[in-house]
N, C-alpha and C positions, 0 to 999 in steps of 0.2 A: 561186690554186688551179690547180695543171699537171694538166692533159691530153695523155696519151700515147695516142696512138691507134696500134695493131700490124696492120697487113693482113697476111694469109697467105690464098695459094690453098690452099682447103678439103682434107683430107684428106693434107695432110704431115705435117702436129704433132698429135700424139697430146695428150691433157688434161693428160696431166703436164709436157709438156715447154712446154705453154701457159703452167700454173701457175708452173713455174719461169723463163719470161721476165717475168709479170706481176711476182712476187716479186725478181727481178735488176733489173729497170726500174725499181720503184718502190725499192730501195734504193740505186742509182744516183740519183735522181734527190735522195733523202733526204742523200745525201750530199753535193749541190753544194746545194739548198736551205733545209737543216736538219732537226732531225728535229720542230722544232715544227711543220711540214708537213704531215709524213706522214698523217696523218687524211684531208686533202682534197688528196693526190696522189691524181689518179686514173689508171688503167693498162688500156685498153679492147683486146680481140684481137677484131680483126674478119675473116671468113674470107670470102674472096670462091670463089664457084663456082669449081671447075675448066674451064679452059676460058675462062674470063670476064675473064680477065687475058691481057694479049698484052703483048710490047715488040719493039720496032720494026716492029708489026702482024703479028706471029706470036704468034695466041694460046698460053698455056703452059698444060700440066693437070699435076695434082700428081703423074704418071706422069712426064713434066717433069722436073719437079725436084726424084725422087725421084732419076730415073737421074745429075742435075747433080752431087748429094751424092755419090754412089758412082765418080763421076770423079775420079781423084786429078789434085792440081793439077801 
């Protein structure tokens, strides 16, 4: 039984766009395990406060890495 567990700093991804990773995840994941599976894939989004996530000890807020997105690369 897989376990996917999704962190995101709280207030970037809206419900839909949650919905549609759980649903892309868990048929990615259907597709390399089989679909006898899929009942017990599971696909967990967990949102961590703004703020409460840092890398390389600079915390990030979902202000953050709304402006990250809007950078073109």
């Amino acid at each position: 039984m897989p376990l996917v567990d999704i962190q995101l700093i709280e207030g970037v991804f809206d419900d839909s766009q949650k919905q549609q990773m759980i649903a892309e995840v868990t048929e990615a994941m259907v597709r390399i395990e089989g679909e006898a599976l899929r009942s017990v894939t599971w696909v967990r989004v967990q949102e961590i406060a703004s703020g409460a996530w840092a890398i390389g000890g600079t915390p990030m807020t979902a202000a953050d890495v709304r402006a990250t997105r809007a950078t073109p690369a």
